[in-house]
N, CA and C atoms as a LAMMPS dump frame, in Angstrom:
ITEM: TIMESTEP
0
ITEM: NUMBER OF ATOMS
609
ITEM: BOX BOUNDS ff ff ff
-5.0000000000000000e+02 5.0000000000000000e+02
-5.0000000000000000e+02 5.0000000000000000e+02
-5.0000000000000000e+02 5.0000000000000000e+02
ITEM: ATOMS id mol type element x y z
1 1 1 N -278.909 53.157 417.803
2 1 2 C -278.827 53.587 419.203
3 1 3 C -277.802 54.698 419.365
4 2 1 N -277.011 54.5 418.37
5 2 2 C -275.43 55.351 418.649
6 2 3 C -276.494 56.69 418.014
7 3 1 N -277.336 56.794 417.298
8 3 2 C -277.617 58.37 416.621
9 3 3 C -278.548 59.634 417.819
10 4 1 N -279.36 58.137 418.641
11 4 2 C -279.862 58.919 419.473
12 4 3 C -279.403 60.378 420.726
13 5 1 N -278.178 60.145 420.709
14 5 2 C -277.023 60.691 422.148
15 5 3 C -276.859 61.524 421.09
16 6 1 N -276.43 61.427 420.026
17 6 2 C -275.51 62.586 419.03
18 6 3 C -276.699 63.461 418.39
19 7 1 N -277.794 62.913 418.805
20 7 2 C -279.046 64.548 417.968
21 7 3 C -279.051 64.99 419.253
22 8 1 N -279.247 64.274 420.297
23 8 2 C -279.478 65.216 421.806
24 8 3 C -278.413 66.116 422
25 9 1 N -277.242 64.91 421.496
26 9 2 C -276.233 66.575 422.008
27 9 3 C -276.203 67.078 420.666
28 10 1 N -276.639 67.333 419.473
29 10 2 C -276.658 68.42 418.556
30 10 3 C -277.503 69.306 419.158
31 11 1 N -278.453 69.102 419.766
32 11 2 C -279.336 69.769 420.244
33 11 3 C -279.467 70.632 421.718
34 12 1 N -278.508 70.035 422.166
35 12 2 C -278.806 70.593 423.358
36 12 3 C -277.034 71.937 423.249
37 13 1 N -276.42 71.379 422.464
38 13 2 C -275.471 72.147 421.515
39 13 3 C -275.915 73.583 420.773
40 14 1 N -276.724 73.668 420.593
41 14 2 C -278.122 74.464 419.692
42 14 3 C -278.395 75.286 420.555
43 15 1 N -278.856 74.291 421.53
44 15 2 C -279.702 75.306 422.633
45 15 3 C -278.729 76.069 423.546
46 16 1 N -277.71 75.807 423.957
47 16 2 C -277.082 76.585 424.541
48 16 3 C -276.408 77.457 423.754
49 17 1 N -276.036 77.43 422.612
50 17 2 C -275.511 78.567 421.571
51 17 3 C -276.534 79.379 421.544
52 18 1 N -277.897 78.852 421.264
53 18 2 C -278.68 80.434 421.381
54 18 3 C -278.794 81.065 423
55 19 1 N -278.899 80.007 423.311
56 19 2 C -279.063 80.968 425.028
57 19 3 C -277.822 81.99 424.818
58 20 1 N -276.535 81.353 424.912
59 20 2 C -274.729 82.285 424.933
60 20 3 C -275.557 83.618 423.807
61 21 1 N -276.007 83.235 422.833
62 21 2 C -275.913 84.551 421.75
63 21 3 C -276.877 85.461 422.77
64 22 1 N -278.382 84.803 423.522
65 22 2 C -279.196 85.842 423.559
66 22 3 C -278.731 86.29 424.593
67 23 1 N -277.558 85.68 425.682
68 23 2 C -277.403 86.854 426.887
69 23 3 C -275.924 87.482 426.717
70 24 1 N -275.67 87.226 425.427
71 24 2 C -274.583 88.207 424.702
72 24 3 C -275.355 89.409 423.827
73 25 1 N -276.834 89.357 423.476
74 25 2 C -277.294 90.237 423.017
75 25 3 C -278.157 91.218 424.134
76 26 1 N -278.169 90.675 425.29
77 26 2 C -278.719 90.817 426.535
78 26 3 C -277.817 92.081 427.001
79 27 1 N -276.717 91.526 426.983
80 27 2 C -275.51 92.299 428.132
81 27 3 C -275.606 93.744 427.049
82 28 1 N -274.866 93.294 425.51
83 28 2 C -274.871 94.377 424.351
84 28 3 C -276.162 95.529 424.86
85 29 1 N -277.063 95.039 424.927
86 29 2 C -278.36 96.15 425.088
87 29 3 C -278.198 96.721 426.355
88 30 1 N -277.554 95.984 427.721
89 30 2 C -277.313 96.493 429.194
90 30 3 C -276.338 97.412 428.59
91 31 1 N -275.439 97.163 428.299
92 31 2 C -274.305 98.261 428.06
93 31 3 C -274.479 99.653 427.356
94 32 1 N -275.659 99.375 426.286
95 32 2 C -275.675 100.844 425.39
96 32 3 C -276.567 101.374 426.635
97 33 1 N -277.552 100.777 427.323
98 33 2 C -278.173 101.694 428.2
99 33 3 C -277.458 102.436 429.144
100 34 1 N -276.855 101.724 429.666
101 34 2 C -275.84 102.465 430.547
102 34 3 C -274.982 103.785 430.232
103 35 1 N -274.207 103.232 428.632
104 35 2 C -273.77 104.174 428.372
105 35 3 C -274.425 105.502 427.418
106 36 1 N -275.487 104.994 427.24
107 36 2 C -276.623 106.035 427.314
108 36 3 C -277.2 106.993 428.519
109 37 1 N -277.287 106.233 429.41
110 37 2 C -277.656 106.906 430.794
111 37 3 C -276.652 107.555 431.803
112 38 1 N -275.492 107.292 431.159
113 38 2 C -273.93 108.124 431.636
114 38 3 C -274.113 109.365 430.768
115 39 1 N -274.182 109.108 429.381
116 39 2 C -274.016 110.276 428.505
117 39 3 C -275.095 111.249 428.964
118 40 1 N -276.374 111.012 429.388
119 40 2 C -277.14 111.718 429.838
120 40 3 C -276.901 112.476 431.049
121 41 1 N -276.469 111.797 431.951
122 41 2 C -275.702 112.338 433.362
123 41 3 C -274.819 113.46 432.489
124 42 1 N -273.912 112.99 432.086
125 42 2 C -273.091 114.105 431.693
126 42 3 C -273.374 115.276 430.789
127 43 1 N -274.559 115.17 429.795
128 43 2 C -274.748 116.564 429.37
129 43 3 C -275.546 117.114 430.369
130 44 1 N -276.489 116.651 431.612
131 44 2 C -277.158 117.073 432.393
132 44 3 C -276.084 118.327 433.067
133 45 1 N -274.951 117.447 434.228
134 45 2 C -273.967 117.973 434.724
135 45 3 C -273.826 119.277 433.946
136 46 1 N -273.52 119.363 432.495
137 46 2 C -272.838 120 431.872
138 46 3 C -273.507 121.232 431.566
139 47 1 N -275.19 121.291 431.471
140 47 2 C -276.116 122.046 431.398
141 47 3 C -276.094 122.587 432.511
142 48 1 N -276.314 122.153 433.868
143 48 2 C -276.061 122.285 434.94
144 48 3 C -275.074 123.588 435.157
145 49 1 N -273.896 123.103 434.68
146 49 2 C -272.879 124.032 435.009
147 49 3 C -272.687 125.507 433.976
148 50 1 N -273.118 125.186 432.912
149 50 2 C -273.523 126.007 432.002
150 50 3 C -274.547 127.178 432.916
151 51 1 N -275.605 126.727 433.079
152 51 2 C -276.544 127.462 433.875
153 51 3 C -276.079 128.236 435.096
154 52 1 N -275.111 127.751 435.842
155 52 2 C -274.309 128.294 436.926
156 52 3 C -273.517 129.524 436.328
157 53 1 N -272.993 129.059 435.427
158 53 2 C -272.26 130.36 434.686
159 53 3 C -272.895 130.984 433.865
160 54 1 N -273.995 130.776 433.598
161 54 2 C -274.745 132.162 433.192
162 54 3 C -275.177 132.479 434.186
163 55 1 N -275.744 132.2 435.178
164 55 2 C -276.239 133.037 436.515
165 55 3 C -275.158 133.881 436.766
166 56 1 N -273.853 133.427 436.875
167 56 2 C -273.138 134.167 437.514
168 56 3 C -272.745 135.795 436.633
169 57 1 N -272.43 135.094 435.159
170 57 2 C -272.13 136.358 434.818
171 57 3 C -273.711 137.051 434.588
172 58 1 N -274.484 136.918 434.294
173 58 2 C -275.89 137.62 434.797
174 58 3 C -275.347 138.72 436.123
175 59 1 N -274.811 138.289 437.152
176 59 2 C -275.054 138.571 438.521
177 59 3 C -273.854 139.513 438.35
178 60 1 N -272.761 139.407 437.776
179 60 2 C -271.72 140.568 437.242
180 60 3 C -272.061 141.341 436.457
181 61 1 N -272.894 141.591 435.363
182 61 2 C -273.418 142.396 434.956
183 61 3 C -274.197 143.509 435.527
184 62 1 N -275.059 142.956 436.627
185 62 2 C -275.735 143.754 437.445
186 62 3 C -275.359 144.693 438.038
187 63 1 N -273.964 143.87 438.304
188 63 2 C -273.194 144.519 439.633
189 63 3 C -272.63 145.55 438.437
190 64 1 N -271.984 145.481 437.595
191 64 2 C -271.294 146.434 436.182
192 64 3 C -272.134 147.251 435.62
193 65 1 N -273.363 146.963 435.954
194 65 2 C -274.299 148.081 435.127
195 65 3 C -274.556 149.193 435.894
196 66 1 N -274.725 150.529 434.524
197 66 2 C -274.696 151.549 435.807
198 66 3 C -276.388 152.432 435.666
199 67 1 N -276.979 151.889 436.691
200 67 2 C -278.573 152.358 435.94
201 67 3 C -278.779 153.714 435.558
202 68 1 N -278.093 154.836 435.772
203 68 2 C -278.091 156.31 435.562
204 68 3 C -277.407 156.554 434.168
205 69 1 N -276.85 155.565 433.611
206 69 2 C -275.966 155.748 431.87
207 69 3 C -276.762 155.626 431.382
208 70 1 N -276.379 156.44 430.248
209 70 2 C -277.304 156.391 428.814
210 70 3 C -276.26 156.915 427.382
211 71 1 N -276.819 156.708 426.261
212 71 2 C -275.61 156.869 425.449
213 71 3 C -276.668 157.608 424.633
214 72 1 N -276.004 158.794 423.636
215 72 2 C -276.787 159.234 422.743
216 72 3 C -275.931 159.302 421.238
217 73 1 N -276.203 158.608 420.343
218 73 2 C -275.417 158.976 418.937
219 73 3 C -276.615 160.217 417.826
220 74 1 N -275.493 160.471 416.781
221 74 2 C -276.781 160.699 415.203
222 74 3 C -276.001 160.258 414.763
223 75 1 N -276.548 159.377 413.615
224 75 2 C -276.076 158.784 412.503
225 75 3 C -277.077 158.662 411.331
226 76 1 N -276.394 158.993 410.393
227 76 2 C -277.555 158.722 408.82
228 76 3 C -278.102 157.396 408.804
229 77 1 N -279.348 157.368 408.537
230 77 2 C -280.007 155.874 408.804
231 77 3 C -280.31 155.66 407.486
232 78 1 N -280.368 154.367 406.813
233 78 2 C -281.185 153.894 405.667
234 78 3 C -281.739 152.638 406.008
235 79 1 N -282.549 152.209 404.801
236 79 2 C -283.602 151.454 404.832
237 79 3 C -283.073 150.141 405.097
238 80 1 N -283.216 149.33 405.914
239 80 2 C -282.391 147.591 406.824
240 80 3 C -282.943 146.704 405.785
241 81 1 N -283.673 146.802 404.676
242 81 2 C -284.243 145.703 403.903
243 81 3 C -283.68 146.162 402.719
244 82 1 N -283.522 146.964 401.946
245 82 2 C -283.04 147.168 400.89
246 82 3 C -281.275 148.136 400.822
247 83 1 N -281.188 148.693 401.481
248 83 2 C -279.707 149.304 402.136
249 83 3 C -278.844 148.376 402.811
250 84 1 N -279.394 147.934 404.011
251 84 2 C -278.513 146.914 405.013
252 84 3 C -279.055 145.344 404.604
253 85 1 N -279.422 144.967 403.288
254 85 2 C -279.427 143.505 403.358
255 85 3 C -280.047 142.722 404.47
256 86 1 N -281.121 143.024 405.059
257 86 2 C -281.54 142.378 406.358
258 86 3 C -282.875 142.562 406.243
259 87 1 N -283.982 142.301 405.013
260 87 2 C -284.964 142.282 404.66
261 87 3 C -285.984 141.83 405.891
262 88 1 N -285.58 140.646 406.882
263 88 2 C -286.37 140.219 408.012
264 88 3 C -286.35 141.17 408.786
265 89 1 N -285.588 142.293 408.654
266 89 2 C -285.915 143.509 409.736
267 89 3 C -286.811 143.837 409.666
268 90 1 N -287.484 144.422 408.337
269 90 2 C -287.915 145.145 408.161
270 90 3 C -290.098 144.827 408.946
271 91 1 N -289.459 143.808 409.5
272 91 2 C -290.911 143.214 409.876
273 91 3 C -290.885 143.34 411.639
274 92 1 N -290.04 144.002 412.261
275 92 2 C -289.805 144.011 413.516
276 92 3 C -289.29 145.818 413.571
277 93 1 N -289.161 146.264 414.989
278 93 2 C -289.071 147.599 415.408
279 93 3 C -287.954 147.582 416.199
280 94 1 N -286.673 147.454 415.352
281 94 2 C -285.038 147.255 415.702
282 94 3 C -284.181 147.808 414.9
283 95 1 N -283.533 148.158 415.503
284 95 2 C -281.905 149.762 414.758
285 95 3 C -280.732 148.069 413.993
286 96 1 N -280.377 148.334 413.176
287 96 2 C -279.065 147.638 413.339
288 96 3 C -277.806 148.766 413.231
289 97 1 N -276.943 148.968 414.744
290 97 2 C -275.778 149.664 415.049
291 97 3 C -275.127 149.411 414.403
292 98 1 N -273.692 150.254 414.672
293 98 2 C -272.539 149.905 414.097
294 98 3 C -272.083 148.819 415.405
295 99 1 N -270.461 148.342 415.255
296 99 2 C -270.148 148.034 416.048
297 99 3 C -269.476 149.164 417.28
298 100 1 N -269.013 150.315 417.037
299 100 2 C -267.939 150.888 417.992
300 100 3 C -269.26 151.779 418.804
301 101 1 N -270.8 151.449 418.314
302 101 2 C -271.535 152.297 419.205
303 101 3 C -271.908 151.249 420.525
304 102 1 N -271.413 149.66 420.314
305 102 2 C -271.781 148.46 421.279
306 102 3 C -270.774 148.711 422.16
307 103 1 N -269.604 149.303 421.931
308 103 2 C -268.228 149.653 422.391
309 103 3 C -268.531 150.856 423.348
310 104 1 N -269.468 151.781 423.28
311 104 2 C -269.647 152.666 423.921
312 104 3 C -270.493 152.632 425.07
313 105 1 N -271.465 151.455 424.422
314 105 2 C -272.783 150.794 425.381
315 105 3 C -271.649 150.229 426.491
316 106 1 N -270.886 149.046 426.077
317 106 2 C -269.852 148.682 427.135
318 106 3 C -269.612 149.404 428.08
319 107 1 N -268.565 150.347 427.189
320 107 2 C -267.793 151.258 428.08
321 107 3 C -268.177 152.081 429.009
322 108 1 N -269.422 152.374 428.511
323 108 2 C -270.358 153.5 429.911
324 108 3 C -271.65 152.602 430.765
325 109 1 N -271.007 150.916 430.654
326 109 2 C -272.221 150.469 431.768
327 109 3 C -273.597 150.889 431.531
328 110 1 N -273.929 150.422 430.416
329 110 2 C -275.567 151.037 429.973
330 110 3 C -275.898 149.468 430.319
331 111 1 N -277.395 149.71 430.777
332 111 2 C -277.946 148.288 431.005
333 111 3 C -278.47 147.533 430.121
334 112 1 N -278.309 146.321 429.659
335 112 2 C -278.638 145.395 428.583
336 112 3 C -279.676 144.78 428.903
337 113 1 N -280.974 144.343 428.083
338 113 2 C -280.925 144.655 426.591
339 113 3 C -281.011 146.369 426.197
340 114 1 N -280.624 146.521 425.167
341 114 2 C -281.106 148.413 424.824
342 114 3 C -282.068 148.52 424.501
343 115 1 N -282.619 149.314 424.725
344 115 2 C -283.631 150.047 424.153
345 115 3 C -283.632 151.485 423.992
346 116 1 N -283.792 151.778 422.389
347 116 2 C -283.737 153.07 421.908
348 116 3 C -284.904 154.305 421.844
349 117 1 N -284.259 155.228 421.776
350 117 2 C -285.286 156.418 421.249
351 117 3 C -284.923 156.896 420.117
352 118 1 N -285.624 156.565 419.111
353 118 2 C -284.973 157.275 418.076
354 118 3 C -285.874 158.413 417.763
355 119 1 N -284.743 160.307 417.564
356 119 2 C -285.775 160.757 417.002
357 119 3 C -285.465 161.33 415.422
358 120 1 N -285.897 162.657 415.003
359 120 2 C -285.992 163.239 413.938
360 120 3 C -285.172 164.704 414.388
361 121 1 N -284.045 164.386 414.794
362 121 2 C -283.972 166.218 415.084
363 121 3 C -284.225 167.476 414.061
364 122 1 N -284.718 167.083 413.124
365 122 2 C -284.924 168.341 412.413
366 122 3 C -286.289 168.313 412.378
367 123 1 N -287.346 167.827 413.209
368 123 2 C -288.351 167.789 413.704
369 123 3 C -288.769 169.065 414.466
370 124 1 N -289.562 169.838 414.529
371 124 2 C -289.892 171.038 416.037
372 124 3 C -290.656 169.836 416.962
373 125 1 N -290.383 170.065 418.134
374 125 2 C -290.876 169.229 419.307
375 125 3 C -292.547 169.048 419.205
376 126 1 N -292.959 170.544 418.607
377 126 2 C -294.772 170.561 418.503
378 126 3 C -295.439 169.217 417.466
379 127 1 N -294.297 168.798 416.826
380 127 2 C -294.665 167.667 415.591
381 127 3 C -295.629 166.487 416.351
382 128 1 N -296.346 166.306 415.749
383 128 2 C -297.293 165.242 416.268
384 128 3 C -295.818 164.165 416.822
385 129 1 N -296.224 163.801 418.248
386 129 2 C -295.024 162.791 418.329
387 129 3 C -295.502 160.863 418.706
388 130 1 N -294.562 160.199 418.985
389 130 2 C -295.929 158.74 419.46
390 130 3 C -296.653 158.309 420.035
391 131 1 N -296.608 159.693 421.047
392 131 2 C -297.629 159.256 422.389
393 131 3 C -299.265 160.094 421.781
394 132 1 N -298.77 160.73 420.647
395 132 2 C -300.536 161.37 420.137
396 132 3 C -300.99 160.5 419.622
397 133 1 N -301.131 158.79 419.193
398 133 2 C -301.508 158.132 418.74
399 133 3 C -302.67 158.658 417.622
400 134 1 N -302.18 159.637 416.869
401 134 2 C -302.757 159.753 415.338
402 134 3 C -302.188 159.485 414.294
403 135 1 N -302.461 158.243 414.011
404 135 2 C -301.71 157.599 413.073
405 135 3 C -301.495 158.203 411.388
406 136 1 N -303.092 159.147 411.124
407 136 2 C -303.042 159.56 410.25
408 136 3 C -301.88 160.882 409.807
409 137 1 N -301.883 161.709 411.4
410 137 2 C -301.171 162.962 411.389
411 137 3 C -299.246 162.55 411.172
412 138 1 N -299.113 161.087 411.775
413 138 2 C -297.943 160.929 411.611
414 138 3 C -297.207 160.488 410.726
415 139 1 N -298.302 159.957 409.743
416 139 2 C -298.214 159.279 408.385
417 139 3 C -297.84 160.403 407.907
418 140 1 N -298.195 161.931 407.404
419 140 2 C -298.336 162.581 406.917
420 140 3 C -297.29 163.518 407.437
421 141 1 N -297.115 163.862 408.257
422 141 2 C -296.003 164.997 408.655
423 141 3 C -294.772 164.308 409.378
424 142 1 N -294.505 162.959 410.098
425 142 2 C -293.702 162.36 410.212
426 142 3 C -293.907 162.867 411.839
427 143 1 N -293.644 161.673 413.116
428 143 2 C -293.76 161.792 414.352
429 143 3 C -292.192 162.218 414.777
430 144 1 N -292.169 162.889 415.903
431 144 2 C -290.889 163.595 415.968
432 144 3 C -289.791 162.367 416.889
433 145 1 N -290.413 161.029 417.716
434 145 2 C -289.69 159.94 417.977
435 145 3 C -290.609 158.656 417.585
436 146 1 N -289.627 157.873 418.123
437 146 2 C -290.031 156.36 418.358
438 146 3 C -289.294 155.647 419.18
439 147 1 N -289.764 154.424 419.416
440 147 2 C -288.623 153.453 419.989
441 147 3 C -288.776 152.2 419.663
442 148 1 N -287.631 151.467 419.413
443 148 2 C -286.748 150.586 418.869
444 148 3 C -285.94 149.538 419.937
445 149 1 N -285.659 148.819 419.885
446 149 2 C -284.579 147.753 419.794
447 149 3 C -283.596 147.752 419.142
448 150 1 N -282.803 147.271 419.717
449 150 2 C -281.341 146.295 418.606
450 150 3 C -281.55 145.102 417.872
451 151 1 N -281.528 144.754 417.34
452 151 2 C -281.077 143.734 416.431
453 151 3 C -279.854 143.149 416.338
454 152 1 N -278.768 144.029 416.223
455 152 2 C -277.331 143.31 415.822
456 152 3 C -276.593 145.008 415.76
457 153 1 N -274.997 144.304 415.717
458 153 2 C -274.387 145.632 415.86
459 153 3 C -273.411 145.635 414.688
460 154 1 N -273.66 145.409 413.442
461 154 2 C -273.14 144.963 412.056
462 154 3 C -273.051 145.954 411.242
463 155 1 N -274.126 147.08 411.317
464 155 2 C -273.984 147.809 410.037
465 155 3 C -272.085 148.499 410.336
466 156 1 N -272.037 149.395 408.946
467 156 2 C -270.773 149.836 408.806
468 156 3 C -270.554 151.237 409.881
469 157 1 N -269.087 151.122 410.152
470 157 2 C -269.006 152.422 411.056
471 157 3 C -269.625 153.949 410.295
472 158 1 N -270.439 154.37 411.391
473 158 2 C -270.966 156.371 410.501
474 158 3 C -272.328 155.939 409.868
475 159 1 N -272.681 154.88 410.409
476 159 2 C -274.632 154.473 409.852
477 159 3 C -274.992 153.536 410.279
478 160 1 N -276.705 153.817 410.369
479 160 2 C -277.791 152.807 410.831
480 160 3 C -278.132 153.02 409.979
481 161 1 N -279.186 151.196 410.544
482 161 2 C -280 150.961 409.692
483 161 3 C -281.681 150.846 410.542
484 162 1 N -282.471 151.282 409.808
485 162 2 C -284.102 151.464 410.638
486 162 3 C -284.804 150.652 409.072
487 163 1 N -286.334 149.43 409.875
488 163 2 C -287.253 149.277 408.793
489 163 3 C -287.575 150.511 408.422
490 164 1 N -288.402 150.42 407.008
491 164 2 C -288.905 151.617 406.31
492 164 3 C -290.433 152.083 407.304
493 165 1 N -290.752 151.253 408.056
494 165 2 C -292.162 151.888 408.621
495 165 3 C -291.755 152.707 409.529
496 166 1 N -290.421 152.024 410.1
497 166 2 C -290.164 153.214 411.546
498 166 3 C -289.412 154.528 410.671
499 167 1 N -288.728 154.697 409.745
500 167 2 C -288.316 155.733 408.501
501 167 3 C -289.22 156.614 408.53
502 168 1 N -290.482 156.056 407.892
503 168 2 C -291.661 156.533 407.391
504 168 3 C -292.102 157.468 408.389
505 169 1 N -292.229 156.847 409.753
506 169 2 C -292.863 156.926 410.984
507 169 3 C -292.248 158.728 411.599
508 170 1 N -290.92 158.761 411.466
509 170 2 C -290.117 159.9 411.747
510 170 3 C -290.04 160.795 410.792
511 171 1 N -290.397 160.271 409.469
512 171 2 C -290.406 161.359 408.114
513 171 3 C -288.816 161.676 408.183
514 172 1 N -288.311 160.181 408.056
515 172 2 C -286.18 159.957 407.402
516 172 3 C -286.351 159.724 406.073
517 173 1 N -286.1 159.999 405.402
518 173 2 C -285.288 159.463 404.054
519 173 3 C -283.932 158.979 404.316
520 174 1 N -283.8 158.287 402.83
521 174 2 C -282.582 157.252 402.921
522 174 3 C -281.324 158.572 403.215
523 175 1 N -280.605 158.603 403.95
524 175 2 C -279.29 158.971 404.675
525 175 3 C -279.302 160.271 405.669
526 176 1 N -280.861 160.397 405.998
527 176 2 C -281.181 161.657 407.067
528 176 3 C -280.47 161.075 408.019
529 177 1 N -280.163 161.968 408.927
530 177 2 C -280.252 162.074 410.198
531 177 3 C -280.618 161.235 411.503
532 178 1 N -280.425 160.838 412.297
533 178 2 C -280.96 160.408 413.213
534 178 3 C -280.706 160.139 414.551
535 179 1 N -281.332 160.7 415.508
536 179 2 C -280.557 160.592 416.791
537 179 3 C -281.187 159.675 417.664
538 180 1 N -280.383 158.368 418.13
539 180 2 C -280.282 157.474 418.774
540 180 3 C -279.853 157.881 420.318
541 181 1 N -281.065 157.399 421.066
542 181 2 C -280.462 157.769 422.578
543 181 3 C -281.236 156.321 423.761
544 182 1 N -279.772 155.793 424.236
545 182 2 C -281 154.484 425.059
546 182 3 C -281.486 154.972 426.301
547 183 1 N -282.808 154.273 426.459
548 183 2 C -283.804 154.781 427.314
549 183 3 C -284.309 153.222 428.525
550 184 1 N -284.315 153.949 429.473
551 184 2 C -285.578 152.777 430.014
552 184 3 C -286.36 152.91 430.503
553 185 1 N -287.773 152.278 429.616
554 185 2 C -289.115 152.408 429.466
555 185 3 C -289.589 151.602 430.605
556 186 1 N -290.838 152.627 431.089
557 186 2 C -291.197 151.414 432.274
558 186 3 C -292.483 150.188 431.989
559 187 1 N -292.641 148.812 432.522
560 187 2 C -293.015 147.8 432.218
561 187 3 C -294.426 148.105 431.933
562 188 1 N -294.979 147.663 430.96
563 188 2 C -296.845 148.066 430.293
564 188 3 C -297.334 147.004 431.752
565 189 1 N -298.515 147.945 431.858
566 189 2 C -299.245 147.062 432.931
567 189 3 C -300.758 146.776 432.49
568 190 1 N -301.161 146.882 430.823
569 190 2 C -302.286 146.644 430.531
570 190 3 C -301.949 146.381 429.222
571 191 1 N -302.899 145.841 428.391
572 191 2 C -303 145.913 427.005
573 191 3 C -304.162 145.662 426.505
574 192 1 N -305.006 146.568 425.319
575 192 2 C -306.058 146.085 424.872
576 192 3 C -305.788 145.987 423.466
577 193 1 N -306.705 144.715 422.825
578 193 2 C -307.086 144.02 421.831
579 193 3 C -308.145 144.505 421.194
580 194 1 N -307.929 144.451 419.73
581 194 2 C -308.946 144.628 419.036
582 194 3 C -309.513 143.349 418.156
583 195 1 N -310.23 142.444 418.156
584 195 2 C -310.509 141.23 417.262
585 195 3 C -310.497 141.898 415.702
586 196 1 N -309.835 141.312 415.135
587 196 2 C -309.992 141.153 413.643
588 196 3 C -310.615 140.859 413.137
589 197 1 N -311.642 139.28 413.812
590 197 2 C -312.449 138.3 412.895
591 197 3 C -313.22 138.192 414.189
592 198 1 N -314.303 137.442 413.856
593 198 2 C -315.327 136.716 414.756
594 198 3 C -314.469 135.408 415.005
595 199 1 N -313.485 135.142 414.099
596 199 2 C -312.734 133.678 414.967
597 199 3 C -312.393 134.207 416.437
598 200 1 N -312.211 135.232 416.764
599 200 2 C -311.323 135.734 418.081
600 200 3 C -312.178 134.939 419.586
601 201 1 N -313.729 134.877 418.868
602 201 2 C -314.231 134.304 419.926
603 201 3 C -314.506 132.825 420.56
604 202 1 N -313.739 132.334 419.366
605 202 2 C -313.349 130.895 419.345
606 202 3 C -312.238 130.535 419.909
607 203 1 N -311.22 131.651 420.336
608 203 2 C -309.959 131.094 421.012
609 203 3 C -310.344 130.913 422.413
């Protein structure tokens, strides 16, 4: 008779130890959520405010930019994939500057992002240029501009760097010449496509 009372309370001993563990494993899981859902609040906030301060300096820039500046350099250009170590250039239509020409962009309130003209001054103006879209004539005698992007403002002071197609494109060799002047181009309001494949009509 005496064993019967002492399994009930082993048991009912049992049972309330697991209940205590499972709403101690209960609360444990309330708590990481919470402090999961704080941490979230707070990088939110933090993005938040991030975003505020890029608007703002956005909105100082505007006010600092001066839309009538423009900057013009020459500098000897070589090849950005085999000269300037930056082989992924060479697959995009971007200058890499020096730094003291970003210094000049600064200093005279040119509007960001840049965009360049690069030409060939030892070109005559009559040279097939990029708006004759003859690709063959420019292959061959070299077009008298182009235009470009930045990339980065890394190369060494007294040289750029240009891919070899835009090189090619102006008829530069490795340490010609080149005159850099930023421009702003106005926004394309069309574009036509040519299909490559009969897949094109599957997209």
């Amino acid at each position: 008779p005496d064993s019967i009372p002492s399994a009930a309370t082993t048991a009912l001993a049992e049972v309330q130890a697991t209940c205590r563990a499972r709403v101690a494993v209960l609360r444990e899981q309330q708590r990481v959520r919470e402090e999961a859902a704080q941490a979230e609040r707070a990088e939110e906030a933090r993005r938040a405010q991030e975003r505020a301060r890029q608007q703002w300096l956005d909105q100082q820039r505007q006010q600092e930019v001066d839309p009538s500046a423009w900057l013009e350099v020459r500098l000897p250009v070589f090849s950005v994939g085999d000269v300037g170590g930056k082989p992924e250039v060479e697959l995009v239509d971007q200058a890499v500057l020096p730094a003291d020409v970003l210094q000049d962009i600064v200093s005279k309130r040119v509007a960001m992002p840049v965009t360049l003209r690069v030409t060939n001054p030892l070109l005559p103006p009559s040279t097939a240029s990029a708006e004759d879209g003859d690709a063959s004539s420019a292959a061959e005698t070299g077009s008298r501009l182009s235009h470009a992007g930045v990339f980065d403002f890394t190369a060494p002071s007294g040289m750029a760097f240009l891919p070899k197609v835009v090189m090619a494109k102006l008829g530069l060799q490795e340490g010609s010449l080149a005159c850099f002047r930023t421009v702003t181009l106005p926004k394309g309001r069309a574009a036509r496509l040519q299909p490559l494949s009969e897949g094109w009509a599957h997209v």
